[in-house]
KOLBAVO-64437 format. One record per residue: residue in three letters; x, y, z of N, C-alpha, C in turn. Coordinates in pm, whole numbers, plus 50000, padded with zeros to 5 digits. Layout:
BEGIN
AlaXYZXYZXYZ;...
//
This chain:
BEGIN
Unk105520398218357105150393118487106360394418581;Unk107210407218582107730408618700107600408118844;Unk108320416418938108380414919070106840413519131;Unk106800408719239105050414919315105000428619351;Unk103890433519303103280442119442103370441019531;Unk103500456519635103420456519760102230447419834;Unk100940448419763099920441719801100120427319838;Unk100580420019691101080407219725101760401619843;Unk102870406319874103600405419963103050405420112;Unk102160417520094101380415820248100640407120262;Unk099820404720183098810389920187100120384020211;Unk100780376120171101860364320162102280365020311;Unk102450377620378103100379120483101820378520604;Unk100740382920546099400378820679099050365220627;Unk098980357520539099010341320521100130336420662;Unk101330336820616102620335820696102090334620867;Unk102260351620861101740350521047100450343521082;Unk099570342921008098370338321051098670321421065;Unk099570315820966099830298421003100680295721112;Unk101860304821157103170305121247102530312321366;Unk101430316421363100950325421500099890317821544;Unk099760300421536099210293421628097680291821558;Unk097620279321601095870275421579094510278821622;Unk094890281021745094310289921828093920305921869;Unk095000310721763095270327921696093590327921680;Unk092980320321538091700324321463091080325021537;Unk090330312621579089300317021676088970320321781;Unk090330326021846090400336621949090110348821892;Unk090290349821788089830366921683089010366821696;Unk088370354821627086880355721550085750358021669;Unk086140348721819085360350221922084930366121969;Unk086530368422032086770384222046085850394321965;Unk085830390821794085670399921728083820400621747;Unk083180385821736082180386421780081650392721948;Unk082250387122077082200395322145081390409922148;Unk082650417722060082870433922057081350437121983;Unk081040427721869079570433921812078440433821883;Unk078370420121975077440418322053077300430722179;Unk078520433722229078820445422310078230458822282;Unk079030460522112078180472122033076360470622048;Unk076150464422032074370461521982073980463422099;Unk073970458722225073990459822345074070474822408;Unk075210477222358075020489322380073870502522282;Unk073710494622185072860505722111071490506722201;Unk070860496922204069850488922230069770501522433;Unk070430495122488070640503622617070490516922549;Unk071220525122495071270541722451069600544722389;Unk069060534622315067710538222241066560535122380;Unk067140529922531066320524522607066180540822688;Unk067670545722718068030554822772066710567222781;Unk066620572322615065920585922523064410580322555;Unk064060572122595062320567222598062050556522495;Unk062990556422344062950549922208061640564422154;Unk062190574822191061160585822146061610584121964;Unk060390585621926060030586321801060160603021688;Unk061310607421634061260617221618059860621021534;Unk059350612321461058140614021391056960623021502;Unk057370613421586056150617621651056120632121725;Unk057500633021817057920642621898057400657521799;Unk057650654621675057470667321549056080675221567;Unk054980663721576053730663521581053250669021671;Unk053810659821790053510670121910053310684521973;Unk055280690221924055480700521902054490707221805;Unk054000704721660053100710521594052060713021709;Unk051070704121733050380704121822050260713321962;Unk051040716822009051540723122130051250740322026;Unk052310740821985052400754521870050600757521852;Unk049780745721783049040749721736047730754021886;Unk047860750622011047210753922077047200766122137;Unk048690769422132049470782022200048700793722121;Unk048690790121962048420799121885046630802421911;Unk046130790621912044270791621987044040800122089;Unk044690801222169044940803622318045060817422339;Unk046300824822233046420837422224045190844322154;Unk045120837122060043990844021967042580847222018;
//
C-alpha cells in the first residue's frame, strides 16, 4: 500500500478546491449547468420547429409516391 495514484490526488485536490472555493461555488455550477441543458433542449425543440418536424418516414413515401406517378404518366 504505497504512494497514491495520480487519480487519488486529483480527487483530494477537487475535494480541496471545491471546500476553499466557497459555498456558493456548487450551486452556482449546478444552476449554470442546468441553465445550459435547458438552453440545449430549447434549442433542439426550435431546430425540429425550424424543418416542419418533417417525418423522414414519411417524406420516403412520398417520394415513392411521386416516382410512382411519374412512372404512370410516362407509360
Amino acid at each position: 500500500m504505497g504512494s497514491f495514484s495520480i487519480w487519488h490526488w486529483l480527487i483530494v485536490l477537487a475535494v480541496i478546491l471545491l471546500l476553499f472555493g466557497g459555498a456558493g461555488k456548487i450551486p452556482r455550477l449546478m444552476r449554470d449547468m442546468g441553465q445550459g441543458i435547458n438552453a440545449f433542449k430549447k434549442g433542439l425543440k426550435e431546430d425540429g420547429k425550424d424543418k416542419g418536424d418533417a417525418d423522414p418516414d414519411k417524406a420516403l413515401e412520398t417520394d415513392r409516391a411521386a416516382a410512382t406517378q411519374k412512372d404512370n404518366v410516362a407509360s
